[in-house]
DSSP file (Angstrom, degrees, kcal/mol; ACC not computed):
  #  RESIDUE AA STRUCTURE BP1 BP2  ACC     N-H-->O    O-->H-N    N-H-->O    O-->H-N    TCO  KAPPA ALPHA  PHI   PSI    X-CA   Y-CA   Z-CA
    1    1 A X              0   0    0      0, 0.0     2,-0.5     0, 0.0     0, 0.0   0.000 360.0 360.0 360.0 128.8   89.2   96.9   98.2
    2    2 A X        -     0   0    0      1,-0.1     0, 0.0     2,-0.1     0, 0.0  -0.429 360.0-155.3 -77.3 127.7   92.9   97.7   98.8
    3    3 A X  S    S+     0   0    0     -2,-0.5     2,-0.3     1,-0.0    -1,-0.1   0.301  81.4  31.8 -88.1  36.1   93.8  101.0   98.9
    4    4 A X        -     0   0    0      2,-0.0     2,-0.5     0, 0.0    -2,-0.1  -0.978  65.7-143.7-169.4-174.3   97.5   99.8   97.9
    5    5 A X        -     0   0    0     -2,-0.3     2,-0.3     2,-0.0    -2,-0.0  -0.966   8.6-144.0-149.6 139.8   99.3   97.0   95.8
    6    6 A X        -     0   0    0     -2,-0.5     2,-1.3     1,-0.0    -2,-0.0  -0.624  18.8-146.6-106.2 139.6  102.5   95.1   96.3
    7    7 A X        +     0   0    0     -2,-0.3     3,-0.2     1,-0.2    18,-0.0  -0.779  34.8 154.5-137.3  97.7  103.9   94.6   93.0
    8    8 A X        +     0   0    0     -2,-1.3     2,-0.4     1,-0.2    -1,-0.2   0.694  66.3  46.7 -91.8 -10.2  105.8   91.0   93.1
    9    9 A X  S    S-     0   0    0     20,-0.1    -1,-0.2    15,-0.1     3,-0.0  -0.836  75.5-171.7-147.8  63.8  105.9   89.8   89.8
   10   10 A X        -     0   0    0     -2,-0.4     2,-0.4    -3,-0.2    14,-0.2  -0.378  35.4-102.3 -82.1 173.6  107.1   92.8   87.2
   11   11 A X  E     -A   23   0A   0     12,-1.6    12,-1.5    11,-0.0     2,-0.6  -0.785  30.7-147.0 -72.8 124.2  107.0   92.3   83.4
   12   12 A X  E     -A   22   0A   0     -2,-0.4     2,-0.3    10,-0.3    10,-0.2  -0.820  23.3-127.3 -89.9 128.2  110.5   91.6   82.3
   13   13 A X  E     -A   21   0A   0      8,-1.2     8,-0.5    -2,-0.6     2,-0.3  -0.682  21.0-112.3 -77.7 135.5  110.6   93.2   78.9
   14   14 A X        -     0   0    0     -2,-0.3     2,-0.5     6,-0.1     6,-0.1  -0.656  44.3-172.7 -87.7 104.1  111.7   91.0   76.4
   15   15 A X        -     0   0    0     -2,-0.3     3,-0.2     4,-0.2     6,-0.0  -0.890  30.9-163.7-137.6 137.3  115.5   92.3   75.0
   16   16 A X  S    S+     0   0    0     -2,-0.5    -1,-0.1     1,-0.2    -2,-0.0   0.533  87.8  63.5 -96.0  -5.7  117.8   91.3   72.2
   17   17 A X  S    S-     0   0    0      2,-0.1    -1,-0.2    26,-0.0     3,-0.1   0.334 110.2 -97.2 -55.2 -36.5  120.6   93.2   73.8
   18   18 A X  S    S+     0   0    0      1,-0.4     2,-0.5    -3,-0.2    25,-0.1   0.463  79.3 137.4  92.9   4.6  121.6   91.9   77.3
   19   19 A X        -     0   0    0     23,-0.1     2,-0.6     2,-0.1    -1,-0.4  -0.745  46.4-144.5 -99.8 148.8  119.7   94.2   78.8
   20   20 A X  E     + B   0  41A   0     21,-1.9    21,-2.3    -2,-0.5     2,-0.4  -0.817  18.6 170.8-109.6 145.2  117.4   93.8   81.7
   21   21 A X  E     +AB  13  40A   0     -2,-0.6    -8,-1.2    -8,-0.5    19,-0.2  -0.571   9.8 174.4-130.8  65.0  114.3   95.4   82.2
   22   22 A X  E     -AB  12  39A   0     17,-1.3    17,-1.5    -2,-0.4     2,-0.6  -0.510  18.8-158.5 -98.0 129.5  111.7   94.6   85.0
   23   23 A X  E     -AB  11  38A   0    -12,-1.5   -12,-1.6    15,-0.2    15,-0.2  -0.910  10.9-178.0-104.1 125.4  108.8   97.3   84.8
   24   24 A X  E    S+     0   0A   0     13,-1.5     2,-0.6    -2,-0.6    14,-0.2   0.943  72.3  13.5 -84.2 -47.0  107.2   97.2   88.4
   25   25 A X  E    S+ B   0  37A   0     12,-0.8    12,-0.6     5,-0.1     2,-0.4  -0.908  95.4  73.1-131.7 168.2  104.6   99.6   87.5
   26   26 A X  S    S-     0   0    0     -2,-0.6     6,-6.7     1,-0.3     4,-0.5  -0.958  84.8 -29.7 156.2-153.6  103.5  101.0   84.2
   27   27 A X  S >> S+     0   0    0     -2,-0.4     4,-4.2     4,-0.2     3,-0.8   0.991 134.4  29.4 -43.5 -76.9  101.6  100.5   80.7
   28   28 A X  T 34 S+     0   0    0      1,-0.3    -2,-0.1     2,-0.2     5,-0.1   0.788 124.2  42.7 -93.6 -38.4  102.3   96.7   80.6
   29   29 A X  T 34 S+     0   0    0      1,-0.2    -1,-0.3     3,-0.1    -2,-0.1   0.175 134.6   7.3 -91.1  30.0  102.5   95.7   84.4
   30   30 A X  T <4 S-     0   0    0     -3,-0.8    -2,-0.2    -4,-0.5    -1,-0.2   0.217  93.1-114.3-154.1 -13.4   99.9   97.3   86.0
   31   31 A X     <  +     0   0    0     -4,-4.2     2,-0.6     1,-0.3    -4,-0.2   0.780  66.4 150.6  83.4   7.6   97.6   99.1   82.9
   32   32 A X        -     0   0    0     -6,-6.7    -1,-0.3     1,-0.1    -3,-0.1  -0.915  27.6-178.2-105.2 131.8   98.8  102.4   84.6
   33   33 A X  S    S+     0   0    0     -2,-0.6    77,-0.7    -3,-0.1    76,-0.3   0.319  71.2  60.6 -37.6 -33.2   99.0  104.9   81.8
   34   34 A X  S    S+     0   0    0      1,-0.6    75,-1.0    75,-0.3     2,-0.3   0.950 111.9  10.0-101.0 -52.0  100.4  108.0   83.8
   35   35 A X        -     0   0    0     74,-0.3    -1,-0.6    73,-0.2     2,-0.3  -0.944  56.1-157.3-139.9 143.9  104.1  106.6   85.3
   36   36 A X        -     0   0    0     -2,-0.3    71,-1.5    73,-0.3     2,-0.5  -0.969   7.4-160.5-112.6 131.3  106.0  103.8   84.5
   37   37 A X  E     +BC  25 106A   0    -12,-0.6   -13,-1.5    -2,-0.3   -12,-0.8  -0.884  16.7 177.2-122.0 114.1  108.7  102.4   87.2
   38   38 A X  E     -BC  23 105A   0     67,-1.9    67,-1.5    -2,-0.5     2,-0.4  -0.849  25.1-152.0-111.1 142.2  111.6  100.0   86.0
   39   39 A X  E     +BC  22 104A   0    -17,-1.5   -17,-1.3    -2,-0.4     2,-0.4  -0.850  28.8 176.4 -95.0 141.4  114.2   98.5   87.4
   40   40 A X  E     -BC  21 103A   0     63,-1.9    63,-0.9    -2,-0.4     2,-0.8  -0.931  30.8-159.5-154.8 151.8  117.0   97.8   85.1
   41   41 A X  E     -BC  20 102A   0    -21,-2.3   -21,-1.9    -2,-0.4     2,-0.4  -0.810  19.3-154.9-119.9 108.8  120.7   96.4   84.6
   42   42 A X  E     - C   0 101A   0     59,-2.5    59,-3.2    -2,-0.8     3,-0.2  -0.762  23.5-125.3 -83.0 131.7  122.5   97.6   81.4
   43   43 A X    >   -     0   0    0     -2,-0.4     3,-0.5    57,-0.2    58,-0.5   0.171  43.7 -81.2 -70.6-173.2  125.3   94.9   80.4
   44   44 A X  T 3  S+     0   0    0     54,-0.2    52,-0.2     1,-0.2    -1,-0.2  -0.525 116.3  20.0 -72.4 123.8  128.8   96.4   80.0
   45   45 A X  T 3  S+     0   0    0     50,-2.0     2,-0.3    -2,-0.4    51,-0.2   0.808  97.0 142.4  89.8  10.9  129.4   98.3   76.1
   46   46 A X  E <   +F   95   0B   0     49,-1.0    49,-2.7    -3,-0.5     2,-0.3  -0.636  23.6 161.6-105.2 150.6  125.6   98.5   75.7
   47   47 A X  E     -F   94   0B   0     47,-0.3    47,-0.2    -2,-0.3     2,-0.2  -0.986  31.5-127.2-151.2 178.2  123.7  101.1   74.2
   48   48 A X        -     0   0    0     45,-3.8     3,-0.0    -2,-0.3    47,-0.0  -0.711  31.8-112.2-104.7 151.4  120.6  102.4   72.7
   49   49 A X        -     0   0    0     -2,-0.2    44,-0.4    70,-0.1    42,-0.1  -0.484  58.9 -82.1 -68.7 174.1  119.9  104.4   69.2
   50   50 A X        -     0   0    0     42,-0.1    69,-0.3    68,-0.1     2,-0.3  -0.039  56.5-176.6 -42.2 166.3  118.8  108.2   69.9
   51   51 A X  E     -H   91   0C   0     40,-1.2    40,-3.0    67,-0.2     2,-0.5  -0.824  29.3-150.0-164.6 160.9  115.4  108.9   70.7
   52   52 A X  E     -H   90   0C   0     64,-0.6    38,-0.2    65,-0.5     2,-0.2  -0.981  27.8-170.2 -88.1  86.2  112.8  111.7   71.5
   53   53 A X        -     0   0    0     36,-0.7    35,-2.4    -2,-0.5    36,-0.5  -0.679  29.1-130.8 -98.8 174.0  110.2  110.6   73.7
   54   54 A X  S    S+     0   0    0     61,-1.8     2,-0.4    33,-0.2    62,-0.1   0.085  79.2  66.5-102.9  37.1  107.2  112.2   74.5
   55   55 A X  S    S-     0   0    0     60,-0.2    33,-0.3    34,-0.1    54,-0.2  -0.944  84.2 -94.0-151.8 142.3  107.5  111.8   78.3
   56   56 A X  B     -I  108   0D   0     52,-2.1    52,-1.3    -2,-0.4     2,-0.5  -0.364  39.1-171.0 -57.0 124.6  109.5  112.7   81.4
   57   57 A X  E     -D   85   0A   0     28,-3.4    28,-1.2    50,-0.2     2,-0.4  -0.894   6.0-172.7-135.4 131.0  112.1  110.1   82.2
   58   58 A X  E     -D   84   0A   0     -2,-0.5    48,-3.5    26,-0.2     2,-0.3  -0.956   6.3-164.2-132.8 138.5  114.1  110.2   85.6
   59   59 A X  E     -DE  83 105A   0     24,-3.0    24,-1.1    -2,-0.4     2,-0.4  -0.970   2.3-165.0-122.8 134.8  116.8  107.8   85.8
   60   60 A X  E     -DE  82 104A   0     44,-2.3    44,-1.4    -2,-0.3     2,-0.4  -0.946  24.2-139.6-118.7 140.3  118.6  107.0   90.0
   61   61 A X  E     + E   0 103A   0     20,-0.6    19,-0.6    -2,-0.4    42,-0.4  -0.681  28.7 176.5 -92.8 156.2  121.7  105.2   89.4
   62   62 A X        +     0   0    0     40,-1.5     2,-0.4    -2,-0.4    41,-0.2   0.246  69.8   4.0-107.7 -23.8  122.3  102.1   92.1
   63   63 A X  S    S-     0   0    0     39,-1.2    -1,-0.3    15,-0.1    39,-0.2  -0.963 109.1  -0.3-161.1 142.1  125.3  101.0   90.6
   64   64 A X  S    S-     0   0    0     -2,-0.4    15,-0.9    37,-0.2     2,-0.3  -0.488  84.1 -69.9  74.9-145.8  127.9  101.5   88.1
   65   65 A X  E     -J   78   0E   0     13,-0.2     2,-0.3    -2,-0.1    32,-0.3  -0.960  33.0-161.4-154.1 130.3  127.7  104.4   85.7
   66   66 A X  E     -J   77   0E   0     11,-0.6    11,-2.7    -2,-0.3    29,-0.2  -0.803  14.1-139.0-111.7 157.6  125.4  105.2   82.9
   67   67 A X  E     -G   94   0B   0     27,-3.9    27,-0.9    -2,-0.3     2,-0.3  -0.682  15.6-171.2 -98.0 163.3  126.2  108.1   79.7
   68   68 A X  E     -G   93   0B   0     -2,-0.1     7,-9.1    25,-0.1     2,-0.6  -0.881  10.6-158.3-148.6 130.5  123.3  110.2   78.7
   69   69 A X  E     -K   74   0F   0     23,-1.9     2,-0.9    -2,-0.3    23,-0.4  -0.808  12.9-166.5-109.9 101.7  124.0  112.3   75.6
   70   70 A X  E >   -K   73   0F   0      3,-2.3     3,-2.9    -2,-0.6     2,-0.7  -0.764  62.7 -52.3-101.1  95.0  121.3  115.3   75.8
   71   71 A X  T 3  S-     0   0    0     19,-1.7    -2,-0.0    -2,-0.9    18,-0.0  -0.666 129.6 -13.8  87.6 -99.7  121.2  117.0   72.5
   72   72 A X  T 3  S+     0   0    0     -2,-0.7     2,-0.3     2,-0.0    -1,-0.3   0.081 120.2  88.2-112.0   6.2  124.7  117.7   72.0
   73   73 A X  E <   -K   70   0F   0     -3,-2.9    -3,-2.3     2,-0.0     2,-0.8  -0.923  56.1-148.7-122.0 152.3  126.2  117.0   75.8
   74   74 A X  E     +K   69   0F   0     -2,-0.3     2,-0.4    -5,-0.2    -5,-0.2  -0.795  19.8 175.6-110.3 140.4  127.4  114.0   77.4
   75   75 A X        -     0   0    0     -7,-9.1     2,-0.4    -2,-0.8    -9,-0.1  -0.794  17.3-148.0-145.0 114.8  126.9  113.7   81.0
   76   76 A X        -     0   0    0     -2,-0.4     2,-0.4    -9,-0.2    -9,-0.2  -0.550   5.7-156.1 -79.7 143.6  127.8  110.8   82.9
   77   77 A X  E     -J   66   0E   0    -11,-2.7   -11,-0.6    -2,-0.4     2,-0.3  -0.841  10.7-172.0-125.9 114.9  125.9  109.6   86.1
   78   78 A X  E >   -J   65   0E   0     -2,-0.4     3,-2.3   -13,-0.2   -17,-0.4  -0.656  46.2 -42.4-119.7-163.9  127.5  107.4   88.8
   79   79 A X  T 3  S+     0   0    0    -15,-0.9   -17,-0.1     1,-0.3    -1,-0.1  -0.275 124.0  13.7 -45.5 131.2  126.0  105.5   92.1
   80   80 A X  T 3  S+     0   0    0    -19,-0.6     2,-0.3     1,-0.2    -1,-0.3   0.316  98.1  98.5  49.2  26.8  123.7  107.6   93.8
   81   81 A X    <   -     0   0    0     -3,-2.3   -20,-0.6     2,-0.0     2,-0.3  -0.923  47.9-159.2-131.2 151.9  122.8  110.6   91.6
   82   82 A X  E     -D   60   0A   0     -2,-0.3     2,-0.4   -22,-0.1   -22,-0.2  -0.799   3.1-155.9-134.8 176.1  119.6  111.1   89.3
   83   83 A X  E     -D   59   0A   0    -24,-1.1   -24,-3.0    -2,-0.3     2,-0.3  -0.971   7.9-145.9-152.5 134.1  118.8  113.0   86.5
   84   84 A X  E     -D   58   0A   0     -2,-0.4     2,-0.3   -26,-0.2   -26,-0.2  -0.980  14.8-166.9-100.6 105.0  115.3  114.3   85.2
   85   85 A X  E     -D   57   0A   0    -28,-1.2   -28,-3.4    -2,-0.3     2,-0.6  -0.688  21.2-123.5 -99.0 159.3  115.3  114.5   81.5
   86   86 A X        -     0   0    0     -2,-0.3   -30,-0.1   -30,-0.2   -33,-0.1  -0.830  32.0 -84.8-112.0 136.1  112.2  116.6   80.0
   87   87 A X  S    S+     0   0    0     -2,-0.6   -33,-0.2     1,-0.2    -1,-0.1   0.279 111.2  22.0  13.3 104.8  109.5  115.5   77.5
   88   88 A X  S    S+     0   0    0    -35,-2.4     2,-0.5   -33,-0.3    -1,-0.2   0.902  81.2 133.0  75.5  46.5  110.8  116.0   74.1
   89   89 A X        -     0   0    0    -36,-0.5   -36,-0.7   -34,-0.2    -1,-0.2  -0.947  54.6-122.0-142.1 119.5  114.3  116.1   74.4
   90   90 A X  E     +H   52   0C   0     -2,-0.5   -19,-1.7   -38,-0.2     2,-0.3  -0.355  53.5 145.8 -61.1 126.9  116.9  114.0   71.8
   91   91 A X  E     -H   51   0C   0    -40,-3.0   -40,-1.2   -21,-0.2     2,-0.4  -0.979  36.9-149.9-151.2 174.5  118.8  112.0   73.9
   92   92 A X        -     0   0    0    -23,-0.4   -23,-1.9    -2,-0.3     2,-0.5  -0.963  10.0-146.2-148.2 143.3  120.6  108.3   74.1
   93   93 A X  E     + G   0  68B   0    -44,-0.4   -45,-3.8    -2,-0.4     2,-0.3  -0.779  26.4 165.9 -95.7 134.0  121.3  106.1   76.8
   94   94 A X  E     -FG  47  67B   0    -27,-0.9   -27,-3.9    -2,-0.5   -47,-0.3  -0.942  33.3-151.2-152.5 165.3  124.3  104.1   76.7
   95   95 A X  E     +F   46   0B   0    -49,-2.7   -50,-2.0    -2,-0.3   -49,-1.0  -0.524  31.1 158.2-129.7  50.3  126.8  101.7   79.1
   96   96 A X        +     0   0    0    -51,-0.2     2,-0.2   -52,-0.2   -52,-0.1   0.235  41.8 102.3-105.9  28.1  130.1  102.1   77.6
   97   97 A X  S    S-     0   0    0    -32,-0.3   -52,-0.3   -54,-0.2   -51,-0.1  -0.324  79.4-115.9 -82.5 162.6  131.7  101.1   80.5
   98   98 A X  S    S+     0   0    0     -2,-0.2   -54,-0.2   -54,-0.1     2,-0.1   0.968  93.5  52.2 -62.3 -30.7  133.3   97.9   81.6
   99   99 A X  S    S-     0   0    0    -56,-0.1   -54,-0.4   -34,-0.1     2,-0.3  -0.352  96.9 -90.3-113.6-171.4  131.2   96.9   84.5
  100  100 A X        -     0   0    0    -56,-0.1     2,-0.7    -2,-0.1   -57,-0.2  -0.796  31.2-133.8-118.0 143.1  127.3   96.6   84.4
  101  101 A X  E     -C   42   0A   0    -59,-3.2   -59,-2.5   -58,-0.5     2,-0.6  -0.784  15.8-168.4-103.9 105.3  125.1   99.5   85.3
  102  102 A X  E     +C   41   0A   0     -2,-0.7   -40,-1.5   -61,-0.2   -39,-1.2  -0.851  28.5 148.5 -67.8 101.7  121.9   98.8   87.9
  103  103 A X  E     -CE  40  61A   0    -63,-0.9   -63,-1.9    -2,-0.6     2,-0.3  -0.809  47.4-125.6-102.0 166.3  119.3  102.0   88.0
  104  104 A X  E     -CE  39  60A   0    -44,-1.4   -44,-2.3    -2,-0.3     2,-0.3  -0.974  25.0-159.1-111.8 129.0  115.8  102.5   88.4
  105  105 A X  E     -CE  38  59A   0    -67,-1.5   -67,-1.9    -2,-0.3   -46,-0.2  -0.639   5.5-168.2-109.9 141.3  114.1  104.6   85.3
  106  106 A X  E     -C   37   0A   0    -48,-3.5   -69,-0.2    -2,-0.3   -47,-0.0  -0.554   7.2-153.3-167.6 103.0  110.8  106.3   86.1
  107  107 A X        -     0   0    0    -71,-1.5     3,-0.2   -50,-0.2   -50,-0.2  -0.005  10.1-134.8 -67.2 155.8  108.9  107.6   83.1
  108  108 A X  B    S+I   56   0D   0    -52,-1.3   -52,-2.1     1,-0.4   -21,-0.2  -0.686 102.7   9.9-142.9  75.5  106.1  110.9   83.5
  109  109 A X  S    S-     0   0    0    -75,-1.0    -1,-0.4   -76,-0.3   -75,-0.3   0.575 129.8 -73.1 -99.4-159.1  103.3  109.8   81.6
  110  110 A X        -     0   0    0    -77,-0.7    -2,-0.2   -75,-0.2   -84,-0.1   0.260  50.6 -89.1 -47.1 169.0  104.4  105.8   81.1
  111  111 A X        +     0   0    0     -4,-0.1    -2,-0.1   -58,-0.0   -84,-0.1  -0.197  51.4 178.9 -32.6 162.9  106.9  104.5   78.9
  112  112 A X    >>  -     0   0    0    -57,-0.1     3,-3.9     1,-0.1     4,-0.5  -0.457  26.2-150.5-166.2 106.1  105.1  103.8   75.7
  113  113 A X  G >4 S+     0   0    0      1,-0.3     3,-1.7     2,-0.2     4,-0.5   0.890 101.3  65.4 -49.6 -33.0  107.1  102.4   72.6
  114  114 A X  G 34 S+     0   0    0      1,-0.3    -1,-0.3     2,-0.1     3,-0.2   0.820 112.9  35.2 -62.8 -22.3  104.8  104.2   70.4
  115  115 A X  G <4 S+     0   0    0     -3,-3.9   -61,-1.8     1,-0.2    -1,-0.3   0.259  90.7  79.4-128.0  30.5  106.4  107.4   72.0
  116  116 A X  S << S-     0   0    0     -3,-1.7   -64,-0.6    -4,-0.5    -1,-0.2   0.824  74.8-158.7 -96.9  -2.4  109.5  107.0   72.6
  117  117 A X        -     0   0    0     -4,-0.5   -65,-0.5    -3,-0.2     2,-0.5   0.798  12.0-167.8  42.1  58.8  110.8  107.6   68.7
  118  118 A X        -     0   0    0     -5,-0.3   -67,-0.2   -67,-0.2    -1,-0.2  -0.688  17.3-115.0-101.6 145.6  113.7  106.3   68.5
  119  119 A X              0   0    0     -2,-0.5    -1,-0.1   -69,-0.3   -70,-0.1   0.343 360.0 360.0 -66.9 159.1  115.9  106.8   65.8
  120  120 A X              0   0    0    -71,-0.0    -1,-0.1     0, 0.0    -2,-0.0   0.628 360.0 360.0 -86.3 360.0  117.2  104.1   63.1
């Protein structure tokens, strides 16, 4: 048995948005429970409603610039800086820039829609 796994083929999460969303490791591509790792490109003007999740979520920017509005602050993120937001904390993610934003998201324990609570 191999003690590692090359992960060619992520899930692309299905989005009504324009967004893309490859998960390399996680719930749905690998069955792993504890972290999920995505790659993702948010289009230009795009955003999300608020949410609470119940999970760690650390975002590394590769390109562009993403907003993150944490409770009541907005703090914008550009190419090569990351951010750890903690487990139970109202936030939204947004792209309300012109150009299109590449990062990699990597959730503490997986994404899970059932806990990410996001708002209507």
């Amino acid at each position: 048995m191999k003690k590692y796994y090359i992960q060619k083929t992520p899930f692309v999460v299905p989005t009504t948005d324009g967004k893309l969303i490859e998960e390399h490791h996680g719930l749905v591509a690998t069955n792993n429970k504890d972290i999920s790792i995505a790659h993702m490109i948010a289009p230009p003007n795009w955003s999300e409603p608020f949410q609470t999740p119940e999970f760690e979520e650390y975002t590394y920017i590769i390109s562009g610039k993403k907003q993150f509005i944490i409770e009541d602050e907005t703090v914008v993120l550009e190419a090569g800086q990351s951010i750890k937001i903690k487990a139970n904390t109202r936030v939204q993610y947004s792209n309300p820039f012109d150009s299109p934003c590449e990062y990699i998201a990597i959730c503490k324990p997986a994404f899970d829609f059932n806990k990410v609570h996001r708002e209507e």
